[in-house]
N, CA and C atoms as a LAMMPS dump frame, in Angstrom:
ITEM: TIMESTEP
0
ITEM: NUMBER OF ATOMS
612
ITEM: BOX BOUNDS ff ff ff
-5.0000000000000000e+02 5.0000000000000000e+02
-5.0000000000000000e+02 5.0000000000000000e+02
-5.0000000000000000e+02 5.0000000000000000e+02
ITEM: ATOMS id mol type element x y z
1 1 1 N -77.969 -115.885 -109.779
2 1 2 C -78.942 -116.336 -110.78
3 1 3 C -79.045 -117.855 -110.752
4 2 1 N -77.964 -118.135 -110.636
5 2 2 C -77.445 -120.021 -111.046
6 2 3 C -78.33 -120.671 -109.332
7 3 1 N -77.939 -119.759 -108.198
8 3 2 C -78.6 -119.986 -107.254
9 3 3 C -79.908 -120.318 -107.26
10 4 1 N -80.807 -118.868 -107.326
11 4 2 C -82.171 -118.779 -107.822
12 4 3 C -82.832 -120.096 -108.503
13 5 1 N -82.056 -120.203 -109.526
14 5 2 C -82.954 -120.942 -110.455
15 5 3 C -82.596 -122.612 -109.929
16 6 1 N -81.347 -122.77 -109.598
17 6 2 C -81.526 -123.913 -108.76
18 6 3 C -82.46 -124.14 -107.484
19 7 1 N -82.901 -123.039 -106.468
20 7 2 C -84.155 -123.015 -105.65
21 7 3 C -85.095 -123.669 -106.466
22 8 1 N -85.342 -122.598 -107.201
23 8 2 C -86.615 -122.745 -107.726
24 8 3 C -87.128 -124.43 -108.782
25 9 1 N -85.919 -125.099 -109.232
26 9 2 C -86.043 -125.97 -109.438
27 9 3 C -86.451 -127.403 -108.31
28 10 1 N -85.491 -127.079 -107.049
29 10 2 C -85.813 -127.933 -105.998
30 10 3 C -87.02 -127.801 -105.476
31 11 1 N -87.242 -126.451 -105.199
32 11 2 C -89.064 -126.167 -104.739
33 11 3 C -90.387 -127.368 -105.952
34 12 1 N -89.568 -127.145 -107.248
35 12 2 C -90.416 -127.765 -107.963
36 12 3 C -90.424 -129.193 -107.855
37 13 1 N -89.487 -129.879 -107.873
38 13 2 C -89.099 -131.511 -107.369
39 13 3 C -90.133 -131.763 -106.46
40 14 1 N -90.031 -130.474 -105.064
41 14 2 C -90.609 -131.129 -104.093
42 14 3 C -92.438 -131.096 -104.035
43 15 1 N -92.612 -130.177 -105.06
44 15 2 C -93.93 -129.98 -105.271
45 15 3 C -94.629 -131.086 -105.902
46 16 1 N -93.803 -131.465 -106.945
47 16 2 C -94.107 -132.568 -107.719
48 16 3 C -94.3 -133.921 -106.996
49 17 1 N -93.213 -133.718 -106.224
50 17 2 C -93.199 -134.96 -105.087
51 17 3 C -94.409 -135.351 -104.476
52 18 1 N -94.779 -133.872 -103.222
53 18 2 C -95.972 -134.034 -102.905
54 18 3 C -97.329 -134.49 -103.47
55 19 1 N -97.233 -134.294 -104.712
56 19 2 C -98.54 -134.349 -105.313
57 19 3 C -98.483 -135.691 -106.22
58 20 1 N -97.693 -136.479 -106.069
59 20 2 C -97.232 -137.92 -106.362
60 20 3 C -97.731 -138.542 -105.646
61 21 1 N -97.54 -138.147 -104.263
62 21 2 C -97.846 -138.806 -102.82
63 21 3 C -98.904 -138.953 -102.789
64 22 1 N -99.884 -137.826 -103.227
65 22 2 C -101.045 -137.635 -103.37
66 22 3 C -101.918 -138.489 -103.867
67 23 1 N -101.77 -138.322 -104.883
68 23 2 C -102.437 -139.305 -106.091
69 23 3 C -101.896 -140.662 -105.539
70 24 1 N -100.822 -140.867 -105.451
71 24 2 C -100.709 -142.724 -105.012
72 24 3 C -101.551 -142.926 -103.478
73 25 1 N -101.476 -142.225 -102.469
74 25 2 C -102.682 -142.549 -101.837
75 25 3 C -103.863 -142.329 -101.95
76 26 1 N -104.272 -141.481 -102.714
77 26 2 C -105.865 -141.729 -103.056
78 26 3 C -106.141 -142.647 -103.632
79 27 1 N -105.45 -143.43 -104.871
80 27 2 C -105.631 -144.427 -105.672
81 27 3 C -105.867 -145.344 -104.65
82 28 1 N -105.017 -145.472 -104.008
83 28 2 C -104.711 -146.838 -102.713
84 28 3 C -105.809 -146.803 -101.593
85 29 1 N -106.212 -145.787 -101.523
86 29 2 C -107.032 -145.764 -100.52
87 29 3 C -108.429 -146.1 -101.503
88 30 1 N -108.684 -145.4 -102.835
89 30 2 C -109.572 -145.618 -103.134
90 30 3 C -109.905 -147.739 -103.722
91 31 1 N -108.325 -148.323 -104.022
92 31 2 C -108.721 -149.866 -103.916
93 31 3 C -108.978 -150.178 -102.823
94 32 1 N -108.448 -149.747 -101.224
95 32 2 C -108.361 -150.353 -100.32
96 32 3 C -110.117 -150.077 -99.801
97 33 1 N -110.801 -148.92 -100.019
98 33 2 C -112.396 -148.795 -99.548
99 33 3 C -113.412 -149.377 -100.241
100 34 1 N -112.556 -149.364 -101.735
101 34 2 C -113.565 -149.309 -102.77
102 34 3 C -113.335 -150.766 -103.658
103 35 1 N -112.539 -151.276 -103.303
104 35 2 C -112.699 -153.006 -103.682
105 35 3 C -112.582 -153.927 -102.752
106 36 1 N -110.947 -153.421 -101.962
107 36 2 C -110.598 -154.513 -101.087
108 36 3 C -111.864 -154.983 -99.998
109 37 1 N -111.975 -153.896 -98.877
110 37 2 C -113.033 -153.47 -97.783
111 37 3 C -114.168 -154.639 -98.723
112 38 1 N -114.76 -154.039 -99.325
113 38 2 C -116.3 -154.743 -99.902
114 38 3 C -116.183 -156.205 -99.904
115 39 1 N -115.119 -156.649 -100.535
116 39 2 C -115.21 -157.507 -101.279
117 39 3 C -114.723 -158.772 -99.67
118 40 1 N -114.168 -158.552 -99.048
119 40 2 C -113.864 -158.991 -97.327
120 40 3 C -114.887 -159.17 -97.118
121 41 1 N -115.788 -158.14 -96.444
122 41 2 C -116.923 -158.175 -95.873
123 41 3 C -117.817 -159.097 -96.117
124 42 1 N -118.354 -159.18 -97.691
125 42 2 C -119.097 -159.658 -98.159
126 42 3 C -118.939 -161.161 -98.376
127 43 1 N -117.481 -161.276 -98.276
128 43 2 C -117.297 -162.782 -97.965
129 43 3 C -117.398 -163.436 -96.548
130 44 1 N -116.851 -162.484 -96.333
131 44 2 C -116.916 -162.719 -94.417
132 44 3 C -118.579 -162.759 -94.046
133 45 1 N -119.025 -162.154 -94.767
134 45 2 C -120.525 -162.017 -94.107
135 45 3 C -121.701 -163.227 -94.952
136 46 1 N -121.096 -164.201 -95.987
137 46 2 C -121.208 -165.302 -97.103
138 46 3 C -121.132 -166.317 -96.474
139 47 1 N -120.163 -166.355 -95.981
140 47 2 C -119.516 -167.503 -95.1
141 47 3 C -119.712 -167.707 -93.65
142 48 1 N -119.982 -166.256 -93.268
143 48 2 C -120.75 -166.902 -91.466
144 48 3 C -121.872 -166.846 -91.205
145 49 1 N -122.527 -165.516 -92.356
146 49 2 C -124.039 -165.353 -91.585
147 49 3 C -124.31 -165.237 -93.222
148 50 1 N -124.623 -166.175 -94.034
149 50 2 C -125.344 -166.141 -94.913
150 50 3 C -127.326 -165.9 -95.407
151 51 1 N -127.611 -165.801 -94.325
152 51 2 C -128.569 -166.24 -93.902
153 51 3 C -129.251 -164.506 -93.415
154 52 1 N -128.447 -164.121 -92.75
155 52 2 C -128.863 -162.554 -92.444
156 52 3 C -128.19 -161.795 -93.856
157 53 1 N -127.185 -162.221 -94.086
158 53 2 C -126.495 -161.276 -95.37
159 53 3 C -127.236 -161.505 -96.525
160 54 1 N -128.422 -162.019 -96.922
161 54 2 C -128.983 -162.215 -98.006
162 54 3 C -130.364 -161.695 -97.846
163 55 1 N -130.338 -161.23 -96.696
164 55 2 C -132.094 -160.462 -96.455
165 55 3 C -132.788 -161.049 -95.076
166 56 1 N -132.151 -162.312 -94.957
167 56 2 C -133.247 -162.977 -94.074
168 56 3 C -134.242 -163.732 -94.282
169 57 1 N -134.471 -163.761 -95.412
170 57 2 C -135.688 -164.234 -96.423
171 57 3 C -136.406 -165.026 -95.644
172 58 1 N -138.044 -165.317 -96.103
173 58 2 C -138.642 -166.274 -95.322
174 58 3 C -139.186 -167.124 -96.426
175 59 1 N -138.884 -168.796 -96.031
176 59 2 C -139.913 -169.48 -97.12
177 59 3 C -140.757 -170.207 -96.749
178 60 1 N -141.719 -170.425 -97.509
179 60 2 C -142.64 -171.719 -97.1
180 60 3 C -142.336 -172.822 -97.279
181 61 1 N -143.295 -173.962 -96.85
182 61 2 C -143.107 -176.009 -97.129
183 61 3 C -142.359 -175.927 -98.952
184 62 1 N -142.782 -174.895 -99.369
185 62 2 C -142.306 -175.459 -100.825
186 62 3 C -141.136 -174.302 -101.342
187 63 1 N -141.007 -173.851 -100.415
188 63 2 C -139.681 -173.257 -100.601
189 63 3 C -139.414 -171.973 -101.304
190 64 1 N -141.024 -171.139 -101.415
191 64 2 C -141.357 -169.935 -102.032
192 64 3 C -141.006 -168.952 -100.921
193 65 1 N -140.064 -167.566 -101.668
194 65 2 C -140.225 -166.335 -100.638
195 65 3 C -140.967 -165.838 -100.736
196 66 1 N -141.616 -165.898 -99.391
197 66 2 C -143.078 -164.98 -99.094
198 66 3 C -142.562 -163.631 -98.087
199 67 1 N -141.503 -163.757 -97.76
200 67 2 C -140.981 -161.831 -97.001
201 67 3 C -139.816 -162.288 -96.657
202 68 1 N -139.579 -161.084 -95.714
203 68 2 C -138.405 -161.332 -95.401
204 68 3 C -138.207 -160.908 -93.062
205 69 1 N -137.885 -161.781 -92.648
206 69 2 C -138.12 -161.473 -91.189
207 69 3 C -137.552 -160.342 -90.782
208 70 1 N -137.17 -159.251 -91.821
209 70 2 C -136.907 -157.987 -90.748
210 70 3 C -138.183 -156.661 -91.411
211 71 1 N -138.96 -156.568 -92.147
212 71 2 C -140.104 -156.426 -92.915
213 71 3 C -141.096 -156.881 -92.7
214 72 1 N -141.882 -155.773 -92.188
215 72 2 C -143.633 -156.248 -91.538
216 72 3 C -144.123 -156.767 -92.875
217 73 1 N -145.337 -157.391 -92.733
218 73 2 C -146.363 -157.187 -93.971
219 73 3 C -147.828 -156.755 -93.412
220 74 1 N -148.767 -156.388 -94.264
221 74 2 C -149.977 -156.174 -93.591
222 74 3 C -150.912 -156.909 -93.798
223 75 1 N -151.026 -157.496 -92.712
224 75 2 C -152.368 -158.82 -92.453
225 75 3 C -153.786 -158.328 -91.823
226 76 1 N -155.116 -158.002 -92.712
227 76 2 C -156.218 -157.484 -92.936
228 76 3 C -157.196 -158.494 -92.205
229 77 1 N -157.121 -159.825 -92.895
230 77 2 C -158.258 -160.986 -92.543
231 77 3 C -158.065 -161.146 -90.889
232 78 1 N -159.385 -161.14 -90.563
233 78 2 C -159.787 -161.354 -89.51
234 78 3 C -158.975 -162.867 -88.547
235 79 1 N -158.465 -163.905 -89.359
236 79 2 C -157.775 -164.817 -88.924
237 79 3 C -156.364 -164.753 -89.018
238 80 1 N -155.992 -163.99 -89.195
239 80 2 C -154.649 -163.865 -88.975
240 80 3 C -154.183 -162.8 -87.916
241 81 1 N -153.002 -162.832 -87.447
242 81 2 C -152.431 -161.503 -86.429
243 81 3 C -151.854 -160.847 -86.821
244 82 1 N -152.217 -159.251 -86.626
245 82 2 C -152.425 -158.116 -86.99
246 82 3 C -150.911 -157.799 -86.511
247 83 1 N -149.989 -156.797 -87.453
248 83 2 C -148.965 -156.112 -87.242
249 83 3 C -149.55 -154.609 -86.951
250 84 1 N -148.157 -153.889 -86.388
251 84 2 C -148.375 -152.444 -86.238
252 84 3 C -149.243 -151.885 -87.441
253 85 1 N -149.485 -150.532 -87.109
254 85 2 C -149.781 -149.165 -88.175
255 85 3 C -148.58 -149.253 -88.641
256 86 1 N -148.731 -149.13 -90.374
257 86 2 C -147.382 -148.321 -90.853
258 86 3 C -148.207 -147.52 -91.98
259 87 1 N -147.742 -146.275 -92.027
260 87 2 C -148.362 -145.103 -93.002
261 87 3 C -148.052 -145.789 -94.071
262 88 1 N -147.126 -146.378 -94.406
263 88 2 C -146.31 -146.446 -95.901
264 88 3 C -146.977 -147.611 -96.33
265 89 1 N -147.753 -148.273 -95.398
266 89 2 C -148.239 -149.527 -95.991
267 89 3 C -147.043 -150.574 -96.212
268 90 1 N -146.455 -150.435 -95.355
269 90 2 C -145.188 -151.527 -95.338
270 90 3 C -143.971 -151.608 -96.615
271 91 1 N -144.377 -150.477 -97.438
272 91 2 C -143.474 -150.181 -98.416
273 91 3 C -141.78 -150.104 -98.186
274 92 1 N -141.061 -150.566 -98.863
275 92 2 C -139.421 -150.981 -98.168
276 92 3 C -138.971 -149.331 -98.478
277 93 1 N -139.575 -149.093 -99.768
278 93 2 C -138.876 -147.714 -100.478
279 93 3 C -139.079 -146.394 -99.752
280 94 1 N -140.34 -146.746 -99.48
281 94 2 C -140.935 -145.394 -98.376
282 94 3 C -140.42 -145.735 -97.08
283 95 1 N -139.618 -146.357 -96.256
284 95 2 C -139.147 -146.344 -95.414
285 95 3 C -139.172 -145.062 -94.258
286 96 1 N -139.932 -145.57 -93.057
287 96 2 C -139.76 -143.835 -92.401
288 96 3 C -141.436 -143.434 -91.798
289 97 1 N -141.598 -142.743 -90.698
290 97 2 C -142.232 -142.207 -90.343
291 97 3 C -142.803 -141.087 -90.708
292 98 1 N -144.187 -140.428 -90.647
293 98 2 C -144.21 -138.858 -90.746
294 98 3 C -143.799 -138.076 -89.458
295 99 1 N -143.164 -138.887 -87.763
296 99 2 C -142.542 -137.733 -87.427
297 99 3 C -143.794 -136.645 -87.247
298 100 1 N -144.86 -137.101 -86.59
299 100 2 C -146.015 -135.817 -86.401
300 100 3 C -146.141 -135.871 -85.076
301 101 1 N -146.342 -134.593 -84.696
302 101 2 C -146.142 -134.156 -83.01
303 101 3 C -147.512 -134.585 -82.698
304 102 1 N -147.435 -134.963 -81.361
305 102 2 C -148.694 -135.394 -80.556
306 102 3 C -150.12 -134.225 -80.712
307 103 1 N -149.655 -133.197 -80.833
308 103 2 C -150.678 -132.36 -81.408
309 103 3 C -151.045 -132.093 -82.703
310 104 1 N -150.444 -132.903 -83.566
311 104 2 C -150.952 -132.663 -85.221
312 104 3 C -152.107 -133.425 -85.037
313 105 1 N -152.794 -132.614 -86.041
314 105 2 C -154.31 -133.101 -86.043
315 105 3 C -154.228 -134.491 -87.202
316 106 1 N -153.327 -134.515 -87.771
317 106 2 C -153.134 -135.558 -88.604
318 106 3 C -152.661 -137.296 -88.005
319 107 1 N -151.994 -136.564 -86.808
320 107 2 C -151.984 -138.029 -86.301
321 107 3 C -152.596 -138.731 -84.974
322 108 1 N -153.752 -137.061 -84.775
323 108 2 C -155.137 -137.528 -83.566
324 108 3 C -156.232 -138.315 -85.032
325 109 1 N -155.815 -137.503 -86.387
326 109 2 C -157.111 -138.73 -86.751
327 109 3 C -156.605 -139.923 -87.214
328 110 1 N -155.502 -139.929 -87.586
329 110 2 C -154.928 -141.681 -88.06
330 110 3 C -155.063 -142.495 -86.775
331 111 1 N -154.394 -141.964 -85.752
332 111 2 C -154.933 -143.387 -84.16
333 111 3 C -156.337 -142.863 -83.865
334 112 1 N -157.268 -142.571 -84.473
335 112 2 C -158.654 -142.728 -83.912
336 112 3 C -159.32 -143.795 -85.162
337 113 1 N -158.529 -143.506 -86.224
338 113 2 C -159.137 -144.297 -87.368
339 113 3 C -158.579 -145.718 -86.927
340 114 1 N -157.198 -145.619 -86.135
341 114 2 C -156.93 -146.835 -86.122
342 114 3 C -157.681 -147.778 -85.086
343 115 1 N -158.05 -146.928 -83.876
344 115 2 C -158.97 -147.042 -82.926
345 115 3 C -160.602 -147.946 -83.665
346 116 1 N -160.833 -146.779 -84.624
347 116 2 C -162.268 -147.439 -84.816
348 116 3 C -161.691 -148.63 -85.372
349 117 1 N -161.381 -148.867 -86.314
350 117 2 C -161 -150.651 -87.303
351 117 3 C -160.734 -151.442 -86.004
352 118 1 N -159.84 -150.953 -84.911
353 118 2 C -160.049 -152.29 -84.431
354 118 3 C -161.19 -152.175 -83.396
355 119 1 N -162.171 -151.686 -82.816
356 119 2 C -163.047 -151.82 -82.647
357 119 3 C -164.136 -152.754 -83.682
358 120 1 N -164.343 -152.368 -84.692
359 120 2 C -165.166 -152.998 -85.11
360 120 3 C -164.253 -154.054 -85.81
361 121 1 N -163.251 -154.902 -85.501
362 121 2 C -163.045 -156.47 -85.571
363 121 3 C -162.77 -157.159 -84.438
364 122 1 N -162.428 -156.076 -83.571
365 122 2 C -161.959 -157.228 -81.729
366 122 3 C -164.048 -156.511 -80.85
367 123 1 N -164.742 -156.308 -81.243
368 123 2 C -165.873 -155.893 -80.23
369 123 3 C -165.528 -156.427 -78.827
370 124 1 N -165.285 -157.702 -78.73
371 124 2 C -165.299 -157.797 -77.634
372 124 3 C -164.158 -157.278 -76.455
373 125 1 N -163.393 -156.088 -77.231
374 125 2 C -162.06 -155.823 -76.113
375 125 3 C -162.307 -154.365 -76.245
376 126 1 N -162.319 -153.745 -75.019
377 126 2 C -162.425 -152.646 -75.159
378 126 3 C -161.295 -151.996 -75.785
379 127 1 N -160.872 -150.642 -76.284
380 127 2 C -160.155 -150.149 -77.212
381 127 3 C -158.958 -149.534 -76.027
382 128 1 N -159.099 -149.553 -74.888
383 128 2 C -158.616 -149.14 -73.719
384 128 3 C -157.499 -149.885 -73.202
385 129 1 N -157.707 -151.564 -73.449
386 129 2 C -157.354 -152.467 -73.36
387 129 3 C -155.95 -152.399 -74.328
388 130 1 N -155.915 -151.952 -75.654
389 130 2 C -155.003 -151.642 -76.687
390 130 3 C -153.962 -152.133 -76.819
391 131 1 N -152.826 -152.65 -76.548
392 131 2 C -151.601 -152.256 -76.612
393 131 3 C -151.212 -151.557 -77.428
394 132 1 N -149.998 -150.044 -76.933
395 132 2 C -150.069 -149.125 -77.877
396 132 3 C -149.211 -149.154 -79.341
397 133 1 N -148.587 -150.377 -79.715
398 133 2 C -148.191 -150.736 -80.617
399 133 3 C -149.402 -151.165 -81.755
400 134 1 N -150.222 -151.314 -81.438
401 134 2 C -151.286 -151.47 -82.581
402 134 3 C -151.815 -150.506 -82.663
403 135 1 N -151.297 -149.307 -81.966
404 135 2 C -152.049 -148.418 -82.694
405 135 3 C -151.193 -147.018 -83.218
406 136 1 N -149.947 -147.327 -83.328
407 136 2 C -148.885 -146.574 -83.324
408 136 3 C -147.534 -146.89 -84.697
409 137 1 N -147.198 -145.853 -85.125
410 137 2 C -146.397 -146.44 -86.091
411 137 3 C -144.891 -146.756 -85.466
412 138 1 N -144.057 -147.721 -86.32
413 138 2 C -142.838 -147.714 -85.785
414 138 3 C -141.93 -146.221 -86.547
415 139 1 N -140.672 -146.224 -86.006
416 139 2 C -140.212 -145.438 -86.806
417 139 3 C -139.879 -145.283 -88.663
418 140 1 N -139.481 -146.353 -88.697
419 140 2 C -139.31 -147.181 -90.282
420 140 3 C -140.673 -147.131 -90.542
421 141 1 N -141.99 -147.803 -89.801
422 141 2 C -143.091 -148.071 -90.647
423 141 3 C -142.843 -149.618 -91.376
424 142 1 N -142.06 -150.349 -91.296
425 142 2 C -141.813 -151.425 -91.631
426 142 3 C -141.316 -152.692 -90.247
427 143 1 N -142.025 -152.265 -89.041
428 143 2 C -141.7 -153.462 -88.281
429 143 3 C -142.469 -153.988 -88.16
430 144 1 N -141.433 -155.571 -88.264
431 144 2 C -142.151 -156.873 -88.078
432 144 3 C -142.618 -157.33 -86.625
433 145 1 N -142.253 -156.651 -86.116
434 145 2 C -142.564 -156.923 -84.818
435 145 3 C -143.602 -156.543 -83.847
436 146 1 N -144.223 -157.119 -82.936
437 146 2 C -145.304 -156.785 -81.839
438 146 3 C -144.933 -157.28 -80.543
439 147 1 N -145.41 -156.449 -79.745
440 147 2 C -145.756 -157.179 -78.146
441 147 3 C -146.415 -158.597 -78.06
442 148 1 N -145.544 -159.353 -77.241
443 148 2 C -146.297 -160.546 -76.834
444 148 3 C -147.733 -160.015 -76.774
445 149 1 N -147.991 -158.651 -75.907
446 149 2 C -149.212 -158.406 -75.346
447 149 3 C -150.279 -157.924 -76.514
448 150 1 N -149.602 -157.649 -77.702
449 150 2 C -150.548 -156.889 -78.57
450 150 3 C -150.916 -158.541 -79.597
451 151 1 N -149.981 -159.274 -79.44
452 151 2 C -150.298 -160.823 -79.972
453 151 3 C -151.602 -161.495 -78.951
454 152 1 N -151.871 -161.5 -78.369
455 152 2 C -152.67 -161.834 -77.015
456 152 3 C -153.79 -161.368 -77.324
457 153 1 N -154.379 -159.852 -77.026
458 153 2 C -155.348 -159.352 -77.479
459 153 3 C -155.967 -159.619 -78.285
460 154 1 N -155.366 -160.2 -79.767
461 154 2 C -155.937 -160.499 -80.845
462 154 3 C -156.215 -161.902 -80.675
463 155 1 N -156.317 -162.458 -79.523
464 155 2 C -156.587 -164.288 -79.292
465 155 3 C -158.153 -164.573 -79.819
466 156 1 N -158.61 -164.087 -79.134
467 156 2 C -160.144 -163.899 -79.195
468 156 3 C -160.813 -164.284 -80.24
469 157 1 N -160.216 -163.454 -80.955
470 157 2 C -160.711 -162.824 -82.359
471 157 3 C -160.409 -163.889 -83.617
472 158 1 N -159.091 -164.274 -83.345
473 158 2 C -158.939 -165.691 -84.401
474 158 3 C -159.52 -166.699 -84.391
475 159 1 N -159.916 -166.82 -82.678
476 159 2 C -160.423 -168.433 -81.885
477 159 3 C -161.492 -168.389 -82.554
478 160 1 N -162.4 -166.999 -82.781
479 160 2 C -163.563 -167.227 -83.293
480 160 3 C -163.664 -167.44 -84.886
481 161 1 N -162.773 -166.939 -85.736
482 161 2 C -162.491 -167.007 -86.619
483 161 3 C -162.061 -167.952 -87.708
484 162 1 N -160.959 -169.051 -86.501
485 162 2 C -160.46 -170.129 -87.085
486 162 3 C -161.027 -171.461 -86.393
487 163 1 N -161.812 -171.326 -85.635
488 163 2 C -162.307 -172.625 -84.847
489 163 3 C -160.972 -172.957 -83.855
490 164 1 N -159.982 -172.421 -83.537
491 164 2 C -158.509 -173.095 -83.204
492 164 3 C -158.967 -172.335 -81.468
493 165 1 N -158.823 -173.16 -80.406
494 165 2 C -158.555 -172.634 -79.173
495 165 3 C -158.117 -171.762 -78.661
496 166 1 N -158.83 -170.752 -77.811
497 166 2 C -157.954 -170.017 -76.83
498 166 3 C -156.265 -170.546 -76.46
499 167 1 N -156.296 -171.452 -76.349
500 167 2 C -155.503 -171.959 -75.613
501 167 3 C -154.329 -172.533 -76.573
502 168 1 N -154.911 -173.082 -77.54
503 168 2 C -154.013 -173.516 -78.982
504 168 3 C -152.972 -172.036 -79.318
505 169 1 N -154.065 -170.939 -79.496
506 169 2 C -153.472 -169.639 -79.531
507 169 3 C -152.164 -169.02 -78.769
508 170 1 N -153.013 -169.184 -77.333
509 170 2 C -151.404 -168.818 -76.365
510 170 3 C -150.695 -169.561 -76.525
511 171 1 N -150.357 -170.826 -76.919
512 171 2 C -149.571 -171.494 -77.01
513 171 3 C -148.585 -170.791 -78.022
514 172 1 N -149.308 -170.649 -78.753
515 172 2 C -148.504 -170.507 -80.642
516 172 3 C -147.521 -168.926 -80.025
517 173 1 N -148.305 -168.234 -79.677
518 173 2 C -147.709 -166.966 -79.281
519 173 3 C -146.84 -167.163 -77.98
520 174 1 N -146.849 -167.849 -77.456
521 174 2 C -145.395 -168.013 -76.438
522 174 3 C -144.338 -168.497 -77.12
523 175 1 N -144.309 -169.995 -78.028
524 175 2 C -143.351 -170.052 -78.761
525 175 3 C -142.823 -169.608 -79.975
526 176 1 N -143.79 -168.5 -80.169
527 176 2 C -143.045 -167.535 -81.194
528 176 3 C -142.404 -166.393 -80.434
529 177 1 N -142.477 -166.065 -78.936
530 177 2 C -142.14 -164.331 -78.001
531 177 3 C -140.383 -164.944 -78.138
532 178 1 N -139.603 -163.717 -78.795
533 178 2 C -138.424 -164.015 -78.557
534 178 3 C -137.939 -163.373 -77.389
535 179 1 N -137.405 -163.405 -76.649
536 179 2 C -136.511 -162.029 -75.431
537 179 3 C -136.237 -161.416 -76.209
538 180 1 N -135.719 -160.607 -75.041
539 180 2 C -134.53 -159.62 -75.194
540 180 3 C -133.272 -160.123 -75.467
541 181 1 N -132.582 -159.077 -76.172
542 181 2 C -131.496 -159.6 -77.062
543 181 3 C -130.386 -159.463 -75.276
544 182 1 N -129.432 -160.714 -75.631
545 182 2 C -128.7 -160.882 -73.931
546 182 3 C -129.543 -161.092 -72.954
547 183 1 N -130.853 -160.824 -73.223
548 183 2 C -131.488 -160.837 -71.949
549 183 3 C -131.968 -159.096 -71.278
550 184 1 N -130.98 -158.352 -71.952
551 184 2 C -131.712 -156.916 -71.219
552 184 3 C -131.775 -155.982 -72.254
553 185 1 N -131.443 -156.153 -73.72
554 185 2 C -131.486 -155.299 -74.88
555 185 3 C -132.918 -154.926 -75.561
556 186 1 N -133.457 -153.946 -75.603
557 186 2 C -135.107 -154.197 -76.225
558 186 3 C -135.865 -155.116 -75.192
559 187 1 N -137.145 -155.582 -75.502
560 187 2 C -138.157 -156.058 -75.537
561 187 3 C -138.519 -157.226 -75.778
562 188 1 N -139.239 -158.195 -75.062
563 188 2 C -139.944 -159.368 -75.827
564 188 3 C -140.849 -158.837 -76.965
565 189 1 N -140.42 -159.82 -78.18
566 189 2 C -141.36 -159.308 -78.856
567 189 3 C -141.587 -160.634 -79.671
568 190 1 N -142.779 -160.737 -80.807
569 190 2 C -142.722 -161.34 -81.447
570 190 3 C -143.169 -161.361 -82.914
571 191 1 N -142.836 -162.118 -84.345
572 191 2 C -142.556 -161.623 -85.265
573 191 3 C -143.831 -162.109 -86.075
574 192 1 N -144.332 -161.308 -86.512
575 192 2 C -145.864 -161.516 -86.956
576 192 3 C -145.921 -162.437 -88.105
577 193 1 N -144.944 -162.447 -88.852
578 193 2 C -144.981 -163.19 -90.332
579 193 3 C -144.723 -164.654 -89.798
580 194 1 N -143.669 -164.931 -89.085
581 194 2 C -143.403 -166.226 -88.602
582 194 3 C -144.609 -166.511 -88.063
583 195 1 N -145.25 -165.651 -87.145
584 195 2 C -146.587 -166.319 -86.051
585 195 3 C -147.572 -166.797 -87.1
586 196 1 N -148.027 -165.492 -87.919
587 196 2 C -148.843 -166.177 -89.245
588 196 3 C -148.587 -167.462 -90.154
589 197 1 N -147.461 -167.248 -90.416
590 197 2 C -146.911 -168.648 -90.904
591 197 3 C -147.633 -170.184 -90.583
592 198 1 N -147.114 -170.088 -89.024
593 198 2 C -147.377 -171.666 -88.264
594 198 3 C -148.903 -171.273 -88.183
595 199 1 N -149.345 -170.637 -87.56
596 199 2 C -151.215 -170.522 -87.653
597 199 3 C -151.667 -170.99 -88.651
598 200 1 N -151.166 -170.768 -90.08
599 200 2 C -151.835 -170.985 -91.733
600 200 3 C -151.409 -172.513 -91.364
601 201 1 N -150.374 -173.448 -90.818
602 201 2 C -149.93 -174.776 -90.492
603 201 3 C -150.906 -175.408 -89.695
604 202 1 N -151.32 -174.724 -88.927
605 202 2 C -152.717 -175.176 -87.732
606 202 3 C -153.621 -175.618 -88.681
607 203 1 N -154.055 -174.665 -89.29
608 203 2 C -155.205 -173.989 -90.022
609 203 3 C -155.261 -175.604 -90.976
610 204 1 N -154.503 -175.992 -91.386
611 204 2 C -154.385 -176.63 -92.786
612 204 3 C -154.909 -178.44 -92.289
């Protein structure tokens, strides 16, 4: 009996034990994910890249945020350069594509609609000519980004627009084309809000 109940007491010690263990590492793990971790990072990321860790933000001569460089916006007026299609209308919250197969009829009429608009503001380029980023959504629906080549196309169209040169133009759009990241990661591309930016600087 005296046996027994001494088992059964040690079984209980050790049960208790375990579940001590328990709870003190979850606690610990939960400061170590759930304060320590954050609170590192966020300094670490304060102190070297303040600048990306705060959004990226973009400002103007007077120091107003007008976006942010990883966030398209949508530029309509004929003098400015045109970013991708995004369904969402560049919305941060709607983030995301509709993901429609090359045969949905929903997204043969959004690139034909997108087709006609720019027809009737570039006339003089055939629609063939395209680059298929202007007429295509990104995945997000929120990139800032274009082809050197889809920046180009739209030369034309400003020169006539803003009185500013062919040539003033390519200029602006070469020193805005960033590479490829290393040199072989992605694409040249370049960032429409910045390009708009210095153009509105021409402009002035």
């Amino acid at each position: 009996m005296n046996s027994e109940s001494s088992g059964s007491h040690s079984q209980g010690n050790k049960q208790g034990g375990g579940l001590g263990t328990i709870i003190r590492m979850s606690i610990g793990l939960m400061i170590l994910c759930g304060l320590v971790y954050p609170f590192v990072m966020t300094a670490a990321a304060q102190t070297l890249f303040p600048y990306q860790a705060n959004g990226s933000l973009v400002k103007d001569e007077n120091g107003q945020i007008v976006g942010s460089a990883h966030i398209g916006q949508a530029f309509t007026d004929s003098k400015y350069f045109h970013g991708r299609v995004s369904s969402i209308e560049y919305n941060g919250v709607g983030s995301g594509s509709g993901n429609l197969a090359p045969t949905n009829e929903a997204l043969t009429e959004r690139v034909e609609q997108s087709m006609n608009d720019w027809q009737e503001q570039n006339p003089q380029m055939a629609v063939s000519e395209v680059p298929a980023d202007l007429l295509t959504n990104s995945a997000s629906g929120l990139d800032p980004h274009i082809t050197p080549q889809a920046a180009s196309v739209q030369i034309p169209r400003i020169a006539k627009a803003t009185g500013l040169s062919e040539q003033q133009l390519t200029q602006l759009v070469k020193n805005h084309t960033e590479e490829p990241d290393l040199g072989v990661f992605g694409e040249a591309r370049v960032n429409v809000l910045l390009l708009n930016m210095e153009l509105e600087q021409l402009l002035k």
